[in-house]
C-alpha positions in Angstrom: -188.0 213.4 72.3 -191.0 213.6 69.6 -191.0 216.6 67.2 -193.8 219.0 68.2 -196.5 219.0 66.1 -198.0 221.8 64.3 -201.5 222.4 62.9 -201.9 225.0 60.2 -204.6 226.1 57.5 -204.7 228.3 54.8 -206.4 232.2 55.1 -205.4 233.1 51.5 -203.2 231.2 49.4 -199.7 232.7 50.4 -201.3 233.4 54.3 -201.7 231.0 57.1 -202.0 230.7 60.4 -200.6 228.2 62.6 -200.5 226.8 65.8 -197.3 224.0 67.6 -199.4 221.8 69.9 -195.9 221.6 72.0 -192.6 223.3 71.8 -191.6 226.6 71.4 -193.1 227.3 68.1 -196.5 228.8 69.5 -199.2 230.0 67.1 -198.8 233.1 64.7 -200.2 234.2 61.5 -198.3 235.4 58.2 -196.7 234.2 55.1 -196.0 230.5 54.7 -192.5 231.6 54.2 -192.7 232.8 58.1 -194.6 229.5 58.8 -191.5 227.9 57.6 -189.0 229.8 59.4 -190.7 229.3 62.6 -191.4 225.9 62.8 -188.6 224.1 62.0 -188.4 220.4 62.8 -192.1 220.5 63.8 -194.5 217.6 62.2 -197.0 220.0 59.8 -200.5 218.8 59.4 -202.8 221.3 57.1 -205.7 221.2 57.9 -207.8 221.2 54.9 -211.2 223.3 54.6 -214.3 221.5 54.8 -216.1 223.3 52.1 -213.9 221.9 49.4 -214.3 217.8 50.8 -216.9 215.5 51.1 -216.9 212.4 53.2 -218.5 209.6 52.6 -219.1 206.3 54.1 -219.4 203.6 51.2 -220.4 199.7 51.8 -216.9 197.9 51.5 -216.6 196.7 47.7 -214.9 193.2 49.2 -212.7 191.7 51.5 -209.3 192.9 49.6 -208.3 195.8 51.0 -205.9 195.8 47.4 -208.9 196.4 45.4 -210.8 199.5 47.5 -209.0 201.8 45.7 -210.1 200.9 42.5 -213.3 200.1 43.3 -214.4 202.8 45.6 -214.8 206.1 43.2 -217.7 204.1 40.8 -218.9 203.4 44.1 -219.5 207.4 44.5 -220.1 207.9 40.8 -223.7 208.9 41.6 -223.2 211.4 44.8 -220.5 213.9 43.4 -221.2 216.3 41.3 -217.8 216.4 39.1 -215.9 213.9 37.0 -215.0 211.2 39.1 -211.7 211.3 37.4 -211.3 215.4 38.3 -211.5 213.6 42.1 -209.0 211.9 44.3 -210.3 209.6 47.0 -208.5 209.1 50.2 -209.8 206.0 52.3 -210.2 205.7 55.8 -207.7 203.4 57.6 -210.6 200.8 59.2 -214.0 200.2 58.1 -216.6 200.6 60.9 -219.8 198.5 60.4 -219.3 197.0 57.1 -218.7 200.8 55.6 -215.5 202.3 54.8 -215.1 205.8 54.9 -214.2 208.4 52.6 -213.1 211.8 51.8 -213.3 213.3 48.6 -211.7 216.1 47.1 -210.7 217.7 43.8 -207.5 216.8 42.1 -206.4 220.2 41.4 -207.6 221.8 44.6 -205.1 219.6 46.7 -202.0 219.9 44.4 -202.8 223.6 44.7 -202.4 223.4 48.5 -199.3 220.9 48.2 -197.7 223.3 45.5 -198.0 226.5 47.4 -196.4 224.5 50.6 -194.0 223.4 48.3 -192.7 226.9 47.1 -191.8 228.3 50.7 -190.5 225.1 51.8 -193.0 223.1 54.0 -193.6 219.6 53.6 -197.2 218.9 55.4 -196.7 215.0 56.9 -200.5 214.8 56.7 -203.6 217.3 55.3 -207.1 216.3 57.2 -210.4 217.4 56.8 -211.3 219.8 59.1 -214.7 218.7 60.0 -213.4 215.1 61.5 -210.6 217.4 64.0 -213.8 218.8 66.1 -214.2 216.7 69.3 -217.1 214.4 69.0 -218.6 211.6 70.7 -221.6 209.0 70.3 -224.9 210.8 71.0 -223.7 214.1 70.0 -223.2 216.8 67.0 -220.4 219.2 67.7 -220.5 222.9 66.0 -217.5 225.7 65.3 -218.9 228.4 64.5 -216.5 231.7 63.2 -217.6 234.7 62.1 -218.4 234.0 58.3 -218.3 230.3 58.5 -219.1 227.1 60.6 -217.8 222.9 60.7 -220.1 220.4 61.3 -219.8 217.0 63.0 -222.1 214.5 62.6 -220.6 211.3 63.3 -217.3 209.6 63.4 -217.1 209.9 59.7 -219.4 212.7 59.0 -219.5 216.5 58.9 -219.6 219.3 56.6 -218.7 223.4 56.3 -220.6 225.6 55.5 -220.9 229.9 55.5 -223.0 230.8 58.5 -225.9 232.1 56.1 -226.6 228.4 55.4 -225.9 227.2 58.7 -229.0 226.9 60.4 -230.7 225.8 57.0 -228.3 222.9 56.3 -228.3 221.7 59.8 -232.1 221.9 60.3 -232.0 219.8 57.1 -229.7 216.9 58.3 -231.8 217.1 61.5 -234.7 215.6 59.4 -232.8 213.3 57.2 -231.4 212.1 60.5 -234.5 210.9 61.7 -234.4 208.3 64.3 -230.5 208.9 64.7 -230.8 212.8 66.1 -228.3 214.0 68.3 -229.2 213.9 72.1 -226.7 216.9 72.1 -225.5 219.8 70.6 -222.2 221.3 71.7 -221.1 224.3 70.4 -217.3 226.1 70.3 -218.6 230.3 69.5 -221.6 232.5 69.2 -224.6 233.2 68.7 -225.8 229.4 68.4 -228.3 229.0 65.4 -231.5 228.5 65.9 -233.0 224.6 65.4 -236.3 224.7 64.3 -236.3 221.1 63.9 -234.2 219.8 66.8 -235.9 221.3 69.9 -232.0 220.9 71.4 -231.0 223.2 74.1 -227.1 224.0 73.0 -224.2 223.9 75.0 -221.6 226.1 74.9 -218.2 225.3 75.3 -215.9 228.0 76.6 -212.6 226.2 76.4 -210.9 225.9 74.5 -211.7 229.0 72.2 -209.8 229.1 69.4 -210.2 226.9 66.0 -206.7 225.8 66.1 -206.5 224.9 69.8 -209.7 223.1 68.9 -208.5 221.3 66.3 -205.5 220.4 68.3 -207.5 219.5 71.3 -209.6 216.6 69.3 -206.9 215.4 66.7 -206.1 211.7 66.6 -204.6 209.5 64.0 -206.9 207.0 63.9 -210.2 208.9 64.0 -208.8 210.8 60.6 -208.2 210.9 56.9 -204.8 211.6 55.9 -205.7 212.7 52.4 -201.6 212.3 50.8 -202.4 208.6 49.7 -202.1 206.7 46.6 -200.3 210.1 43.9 -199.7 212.3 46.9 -198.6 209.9 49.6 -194.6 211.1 50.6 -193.4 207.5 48.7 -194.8 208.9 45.2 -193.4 212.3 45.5 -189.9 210.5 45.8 -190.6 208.2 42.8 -190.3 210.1 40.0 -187.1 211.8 41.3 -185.9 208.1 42.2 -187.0 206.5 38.7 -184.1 207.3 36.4 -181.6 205.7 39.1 -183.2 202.8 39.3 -181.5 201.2 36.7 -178.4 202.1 37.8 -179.5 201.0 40.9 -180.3 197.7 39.7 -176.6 197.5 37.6 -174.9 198.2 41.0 -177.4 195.8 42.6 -176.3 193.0 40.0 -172.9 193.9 40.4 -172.5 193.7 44.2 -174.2 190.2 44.0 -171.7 188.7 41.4 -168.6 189.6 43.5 -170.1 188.5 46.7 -170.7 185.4 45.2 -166.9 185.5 43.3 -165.7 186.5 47.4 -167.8 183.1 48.5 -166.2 181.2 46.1 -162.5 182.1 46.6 -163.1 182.3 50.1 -164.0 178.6 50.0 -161.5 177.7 47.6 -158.9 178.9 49.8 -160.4 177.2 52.4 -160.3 174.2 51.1 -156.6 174.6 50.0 -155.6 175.4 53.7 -157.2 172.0 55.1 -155.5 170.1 52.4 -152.1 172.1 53.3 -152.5 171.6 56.7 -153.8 167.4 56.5 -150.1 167.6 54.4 -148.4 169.1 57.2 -149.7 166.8 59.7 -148.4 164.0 58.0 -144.9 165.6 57.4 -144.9 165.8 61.4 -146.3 162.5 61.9 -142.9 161.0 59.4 -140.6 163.2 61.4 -141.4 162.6 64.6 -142.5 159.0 64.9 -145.0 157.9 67.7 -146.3 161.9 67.8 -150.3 161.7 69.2 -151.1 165.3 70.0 -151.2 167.8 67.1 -152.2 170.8 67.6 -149.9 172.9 65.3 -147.9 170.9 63.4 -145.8 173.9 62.2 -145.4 175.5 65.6 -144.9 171.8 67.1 -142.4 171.1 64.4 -140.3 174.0 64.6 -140.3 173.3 68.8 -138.7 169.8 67.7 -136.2 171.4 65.5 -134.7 173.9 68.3 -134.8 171.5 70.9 -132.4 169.2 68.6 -130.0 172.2 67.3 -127.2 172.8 69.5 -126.1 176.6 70.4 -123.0 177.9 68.7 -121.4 178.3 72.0 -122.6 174.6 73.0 -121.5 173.5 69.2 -118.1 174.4 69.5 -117.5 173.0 73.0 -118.6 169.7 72.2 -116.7 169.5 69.1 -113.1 171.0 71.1 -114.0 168.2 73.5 -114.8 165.4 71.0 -111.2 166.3 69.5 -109.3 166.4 72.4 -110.5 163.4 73.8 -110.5 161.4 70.8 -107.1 162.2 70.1 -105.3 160.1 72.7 -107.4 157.8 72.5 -106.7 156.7 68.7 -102.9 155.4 70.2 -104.3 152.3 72.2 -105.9 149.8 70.1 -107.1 147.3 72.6 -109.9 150.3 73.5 -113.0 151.0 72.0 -115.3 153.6 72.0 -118.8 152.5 72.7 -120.8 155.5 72.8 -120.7 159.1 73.9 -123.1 162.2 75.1 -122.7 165.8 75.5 -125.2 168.0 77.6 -124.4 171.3 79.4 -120.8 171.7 78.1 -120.0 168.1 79.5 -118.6 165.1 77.1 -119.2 161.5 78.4 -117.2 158.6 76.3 -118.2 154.8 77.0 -115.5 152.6 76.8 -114.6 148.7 76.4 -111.5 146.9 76.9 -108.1 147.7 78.0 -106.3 146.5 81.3 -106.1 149.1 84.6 -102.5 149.9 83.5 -103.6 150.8 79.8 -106.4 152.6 80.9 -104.0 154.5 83.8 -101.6 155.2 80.5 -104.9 156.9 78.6 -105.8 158.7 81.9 -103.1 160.2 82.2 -102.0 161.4 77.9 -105.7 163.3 78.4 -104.6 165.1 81.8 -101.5 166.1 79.9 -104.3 168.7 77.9 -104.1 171.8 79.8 -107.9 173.8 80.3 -109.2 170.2 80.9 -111.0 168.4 83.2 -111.2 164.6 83.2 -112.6 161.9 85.5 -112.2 158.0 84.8 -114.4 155.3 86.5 -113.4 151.8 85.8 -115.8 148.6 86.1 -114.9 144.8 85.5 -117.9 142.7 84.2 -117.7 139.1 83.6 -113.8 139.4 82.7 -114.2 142.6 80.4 -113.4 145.7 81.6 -115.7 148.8 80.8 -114.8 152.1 81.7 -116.2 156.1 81.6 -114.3 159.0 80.9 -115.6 162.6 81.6 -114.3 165.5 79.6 -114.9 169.4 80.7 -113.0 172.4 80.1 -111.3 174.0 83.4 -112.5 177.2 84.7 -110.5 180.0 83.4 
C-alpha cells in the first residue's frame, strides 16, 4: 500500500497547516513539530507561496537537455528583478511547444523553508508552487481567493499571487496583455469575485471543494508541476556532502574487494585445473589395474569396488587357508599326482588333479577322510589314457 500523501504550507515560519490526502492523518494546524508527530510515514509536499516565485516559460536553449540548466537563468537575465545568481531555477520536466517552463525563486527564501522543516524533523519529498496546484483546463483561468490573498492560473505553466487589493488590478491587466488568448472562463474557489472591467466574463463559482488545501489536493499531479528540490536541493545533494569523506574509503574497499575476487578466480581455477589433471592421473591408474576397463565414471569409487570384491573376509580367509592345509597335506605323500589348479568360493575348496591310478587315488581318498570336521567328494575321469580327477574339500557341520 502507497504512503498517504500530505500537502502542507507555511502560516508563519514555525506554523503550518496541513492536510493527508488519504490515511488517518487528516488536516490540522499547529507547530511543524505537531506536523511531524502527526504524519508519520506520509509523503510531504510544501506547497510553496506564489508571491515569492515566478514562472516562466523560456524558448528551449537546444536539444541537450544536459545543458538547460546552465543555459536557462541568462535566458531570464532580463525578466527578474535580482541577481540571477541570488536565484535558483527549477525546470519543468517536458517542454510544451518548443518552450520549457520555469519557476524561479530566491536562493535564501527556499533554504529558509527547507531549514525550518529540517529543525522539527520533516523531510518535504517535493515543494510546488502553489499557483500550478489549482485545477485548470484549456479555455479557462482558475481563481482562489482567501481573505487577504488570491492564486492565479493562467495556463498550464502560468499563474501568480497576489494580496486581494491588487487582485482585480493585476488580473484586469493580464486580461489585456492576453489579448487574443482571453479566457472563455473564469472559475472561482471563494468570495466576493473581483470585478473585470476588462473581461466582460460572467464567474463561476465553485462550491466544492472549499478549502485551499482540499483544493490543492484535488488538482495536484506530478506531471503538470515543478518540483522546485533540483540541482543543490534535490534529496541526492543533501546526501553528498555527508557521503563525500567516505568515498574514499569507499573506493579503498571497492579496490580491495576487486583484488580478492580476482585472487578467488584465480585459485579457484588453479585448483580446477589441478583436479582435472588428478583425476586424467587416476583414470589411467584404473585403466593399468584393471585391463580392458571401458566405463569410468569414478575411477576412485570404481577402484575401491574392484579392490573389495578381490579381498577375501577374515572368516572366508581362514577357511580357505585350514582347507588348502589340510588337503594339501596328504597329498604331498603320492608323487605320481599333481595338482593342476584349485578355487575357493563360499567356504568350498576345489583341487584339480592329474595322474594317479583308481587305487592310488582310493589310497588319497581315503588319508583326507581320516580328517575329522571334513567333508570330501572325489570324481574321477580317464581321458585319452590319463586319469584326471576332482577333489572337494568343506568343513562338517558342527
Amino acid at each position: 500500500m502507497p504512503a498517504p500523501t500530505c500537502f502542507f504550507r507555511f502560516q508563519t515560519p514555525d506554523q503550518a497547516e496541513w492536510l493527508v490526502s488519504s490515511g488517518t492523518g487528516g488536516a490540522g494546524r499547529g507547530s511543524l513539530s505537531e506536523l511531524a508527530a502527526q504524519t508519520t510515514g506520509a509523503r510531504l509536499l510544501l506547497i510553496a507561496p506564489g508571491e515569492a516565485i515566478t514562472l516562466h516559460r523560456v524558448p528551449l536553449p537546444s536539444r541537450k537537455r544536459s545543458t538547460w540548466a546552465r543555459a536557462v537563468p541568462y535566458a531570464l537575465e532580463d525578466q527578474v528583478v535580482e541577481d540571477i545568481e541570488a536565484l535558483h531555477f527549477a525546470l519543468g520536466g517536458l517542454p510544451e511547444g518548443g518552450h520549457l517552463p520555469v519557476a524561479v525563486v530566491n536562493r535564501d527564501t527556499l533554504r529558509g523553508w527547507l531549514d525550518a522543516c529540517a529543525q522539527a524533523g520533516l523531510v518535504p519529498a517535493a515543494v510546488i508552487p502553489e499557483p500550478l496546484l489549482i485545477p485548470w483546463q484549456e479555455g479557462e483561468w482558475t481563481l482562489l481567493l482567501e481573505e487577504r490573498r488570491a492564486v492565479v492560473r493562467t495556463g498550464r505553466w502560468d499563474g501568480f499571487a497576489t494580496e486581494r487589493d491588487l487582485l482585480e488590478l493585476l488580473l484586469n491587466q493580464a486580461m489585456t496583455e492576453a489579448g487574443d488568448a482571453k479566457p472563455q472562463r473564469l472559475r472561482i474557489w471563494g468570495n466576493p469575485p473581483p470585478a473585470l472591467t476588462e473581461a466582460g466574463l460572467e464567474p463561476h463559482i465553485e462550491d466544492n471543494p472549499s478549502e485551499p488545501l482540499q483544493v490543492f489536493a484535488s488538482a495536484y499531479q506530478p506531471a503538470g508541476t515543478i518540483n522546485l528540490l533540483q540541482g543543490p536541493y534535490s534529496p541526492q545533494a543533501r546526501w553528498g556532502p555527508w557521503l563525500r569523506p567516505w568515498r574514499a574509503a569507499a573506493a579503498l574497499v571497492g579496490a580491495w574487494l576487486l583484488v580478492q575476487g580476482i585472487g578467488l578466480a584465480h585459485e579457484h581455477w588453479s585448483l580446477r585445473r589441478e583436479q582435472t589433471a588428478l583425476r586424467t592421473a587416476m583414470e589411467q591408474v584404473y585403466k593399468d589395474a584393471v585391463p580392458g576397463a571401458t566405463r569410468i565414471v569414478n575411477p576412485k569409487v570404481q577402484l575401491e569396488s574392484r579392490l573389495r570384491e578381490l579381498r577375501p573376509t577374515r572368516t572366508s580367509s581362514g577357511a580357505f587357508l585350514e582347507l588348502l592345509y589340510r588337503g594339501g597335506q596328504p597329498l604331498a605323500g603320492f608323487p605320481d599326482v599333481n595338482l593342476r589348479g584349485f578355487s575357493y568360493r563360499d567356504g568350498q575348496l576345489d583341487l584339480d588333479l592329474e595322474g594317479g591310478s583308481p587305487a592310488v587315488l582310493d589310497q588319497l581318498r581315503q588319508k583326507l577322510n581320516q580328517q575329522t570336521g571334513l567333508q570330501v567328494e572325489m570324481r574321477a575321469t580317464q581321458r585319452e589314457g590319463q586319469v584326471e580327477s576332482k577333489v572337494t574339500l568343506k568343513r562338517s557341520p558342527s
